[in-house]
C-alpha positions as CSV (number, residue, x, y, z in Angstrom):
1,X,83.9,90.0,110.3
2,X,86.4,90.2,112.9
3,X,89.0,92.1,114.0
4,X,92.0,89.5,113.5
5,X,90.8,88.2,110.0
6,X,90.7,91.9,108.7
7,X,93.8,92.9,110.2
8,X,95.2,89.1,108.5
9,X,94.1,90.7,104.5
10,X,95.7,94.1,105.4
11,X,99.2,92.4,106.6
12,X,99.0,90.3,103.7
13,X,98.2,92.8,101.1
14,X,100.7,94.8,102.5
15,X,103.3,91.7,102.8
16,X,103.0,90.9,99.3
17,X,103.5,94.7,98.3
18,X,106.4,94.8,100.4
19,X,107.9,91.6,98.7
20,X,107.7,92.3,95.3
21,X,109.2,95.8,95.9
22,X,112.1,93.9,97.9
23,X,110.8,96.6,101.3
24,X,110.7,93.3,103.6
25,X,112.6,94.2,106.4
26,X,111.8,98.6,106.2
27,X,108.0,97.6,106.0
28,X,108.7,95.9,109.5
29,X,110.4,98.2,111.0
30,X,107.9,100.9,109.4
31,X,105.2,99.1,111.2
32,X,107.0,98.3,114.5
33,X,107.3,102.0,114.7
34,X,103.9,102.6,114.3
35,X,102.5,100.1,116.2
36,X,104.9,101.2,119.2
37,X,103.4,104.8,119.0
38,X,99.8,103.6,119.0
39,X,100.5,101.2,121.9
40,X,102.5,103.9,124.0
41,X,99.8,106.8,123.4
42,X,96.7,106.3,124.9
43,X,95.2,109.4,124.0
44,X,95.8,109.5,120.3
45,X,94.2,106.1,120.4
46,X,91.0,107.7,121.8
47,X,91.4,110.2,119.4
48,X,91.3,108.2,115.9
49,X,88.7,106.6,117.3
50,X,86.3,109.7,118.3
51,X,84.0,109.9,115.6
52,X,84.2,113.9,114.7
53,X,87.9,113.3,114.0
54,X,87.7,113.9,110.5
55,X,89.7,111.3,107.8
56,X,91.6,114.6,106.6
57,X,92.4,115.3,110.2
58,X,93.4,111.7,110.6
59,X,95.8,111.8,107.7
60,X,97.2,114.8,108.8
61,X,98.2,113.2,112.3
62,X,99.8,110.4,110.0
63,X,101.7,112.6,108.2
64,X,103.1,114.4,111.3
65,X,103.8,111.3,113.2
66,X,105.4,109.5,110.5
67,X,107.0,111.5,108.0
68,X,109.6,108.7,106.9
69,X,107.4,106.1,105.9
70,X,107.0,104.4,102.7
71,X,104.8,104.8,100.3
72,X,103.5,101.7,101.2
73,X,102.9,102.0,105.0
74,X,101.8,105.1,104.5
75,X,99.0,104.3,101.9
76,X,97.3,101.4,103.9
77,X,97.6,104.2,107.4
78,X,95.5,106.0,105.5
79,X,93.2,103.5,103.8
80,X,92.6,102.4,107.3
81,X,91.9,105.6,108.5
82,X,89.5,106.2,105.9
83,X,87.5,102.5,106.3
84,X,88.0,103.9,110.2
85,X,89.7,100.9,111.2
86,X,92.3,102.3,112.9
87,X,91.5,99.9,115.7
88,X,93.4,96.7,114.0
89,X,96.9,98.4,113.8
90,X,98.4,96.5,116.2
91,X,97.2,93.3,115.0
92,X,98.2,94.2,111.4
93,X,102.0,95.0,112.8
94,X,102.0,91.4,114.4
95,X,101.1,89.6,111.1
96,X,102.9,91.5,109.4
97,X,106.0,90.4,111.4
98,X,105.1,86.7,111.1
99,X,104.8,86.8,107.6
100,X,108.0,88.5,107.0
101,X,110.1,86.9,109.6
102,X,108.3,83.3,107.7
103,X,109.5,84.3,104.3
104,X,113.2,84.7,105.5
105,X,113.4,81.3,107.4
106,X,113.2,82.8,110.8
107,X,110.8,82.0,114.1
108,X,110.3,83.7,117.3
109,X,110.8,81.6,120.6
110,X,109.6,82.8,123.9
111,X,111.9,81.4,126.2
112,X,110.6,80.8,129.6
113,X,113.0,80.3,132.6
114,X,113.3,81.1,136.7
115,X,116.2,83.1,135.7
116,X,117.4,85.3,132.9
117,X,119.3,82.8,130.1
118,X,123.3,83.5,130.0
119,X,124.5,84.0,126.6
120,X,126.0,80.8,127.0
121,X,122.5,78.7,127.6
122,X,120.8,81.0,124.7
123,X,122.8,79.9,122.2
124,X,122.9,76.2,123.2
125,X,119.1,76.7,123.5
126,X,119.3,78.1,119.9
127,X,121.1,75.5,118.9
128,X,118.9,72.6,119.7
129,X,115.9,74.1,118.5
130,X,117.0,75.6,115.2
131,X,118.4,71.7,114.5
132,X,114.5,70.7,115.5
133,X,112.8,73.2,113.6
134,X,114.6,74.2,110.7
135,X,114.8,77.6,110.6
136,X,116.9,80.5,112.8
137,X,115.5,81.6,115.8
138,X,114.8,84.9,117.7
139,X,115.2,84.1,121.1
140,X,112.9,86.0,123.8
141,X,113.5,85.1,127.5
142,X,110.6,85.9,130.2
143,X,111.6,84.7,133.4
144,X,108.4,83.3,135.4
145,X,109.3,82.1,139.3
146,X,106.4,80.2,139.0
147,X,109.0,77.5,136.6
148,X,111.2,76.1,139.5
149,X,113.3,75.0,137.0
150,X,114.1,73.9,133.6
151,X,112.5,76.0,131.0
152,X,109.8,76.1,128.3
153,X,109.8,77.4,124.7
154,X,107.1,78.4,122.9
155,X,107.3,78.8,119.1
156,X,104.4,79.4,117.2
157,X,101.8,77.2,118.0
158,X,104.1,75.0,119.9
159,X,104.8,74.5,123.5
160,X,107.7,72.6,124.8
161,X,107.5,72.0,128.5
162,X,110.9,71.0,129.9
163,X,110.4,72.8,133.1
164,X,110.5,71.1,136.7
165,X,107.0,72.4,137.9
166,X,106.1,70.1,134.8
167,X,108.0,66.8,135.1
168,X,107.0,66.3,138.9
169,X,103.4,66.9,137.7
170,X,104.3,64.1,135.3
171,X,106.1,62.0,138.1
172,X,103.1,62.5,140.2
173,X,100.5,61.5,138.2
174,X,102.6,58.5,137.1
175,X,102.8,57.4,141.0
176,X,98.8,58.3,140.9
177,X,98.0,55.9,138.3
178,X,100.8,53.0,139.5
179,X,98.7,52.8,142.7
180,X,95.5,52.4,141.2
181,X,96.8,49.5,138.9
């Protein structure tokens, strides 16, 4: 089975847990946390994986590294580290995240620009597109050189391309197919 279809059950197990004890919001943070400390420490990385570390040994690291987390967060930590599937932690933080950030009406935007977004052009930005989609957004701006100008947004599954880089593209393959016709 792979990786991103286990890691989906966990972070839905563990969503649905976390919603019917009202822990939305501390679950995601809870698993932010951990996920950041995986992600920034190589080494103890290598070291759940390493196949003499011992599930006790495991746990133990779980309980030092996190001492404040939930029952909840704690319990599936070490479920994984018994099934040793320590290796889909970061996977089960992102879907986690989606489904929580789903169930409270908001979606994530990566916002794609030459230049870093004013405060000014966020919020018009967040504006348009909360009116288009129907739910708040979280606004992340990555600035790219490659986009000349304009900007794209990506939420979810969808892209929309406003940038310059694009619309000559467009303009030229318009001028492309007016010749042949």
């Amino acid at each position: 089975m792979s990786q991103i279809i286990i890691a989906k059950r966990y972070a839905k197990a563990l969503f649905e847990a976390a919603q019917e004890k009202g822990l939305l919001e501390q679950v995601e943070r809870e698993w932010e946390q951990v996920v950041q400390v995986f992600d920034e420490h190589q080494e103890l990385q290598k070291w759940f994986a390493y196949p003499k570390t011992s599930t006790e040994q495991k746990k133990e690291m779980v309980a030092k590294l996190f001492p404040d987390l939930s029952d909840l967060s704690r319990n599936l930590l070490e479920l994984l580290t018994e099934r040793r599937r320590e290796s889909v932690i970061h996977q089960i933080g992102k879907e986690y995240r989606h489904l929580s950030l789903e169930a409270r009406g908001i979606a994530e935007a990566e916002v794609i620009t030459p230049s870093p977004l004013s405060d000014k052009e966020e919020k018009e930005l967040i504006a348009v597109f909360q009116k288009r989609i129907g739910k708040t957004l979280q606004v992340t701006n990555r600035v790219d050189s490659d986009v000349l100008g304009g900007v794209i947004v990506r939420i979810g599954d969808r892209l929309y391309d406003g940038s310059l880089k694009n619309k000559l593209a467009r303009f030229q393959k318009s001028l492309a197919a007016s010749r042949i016709g």
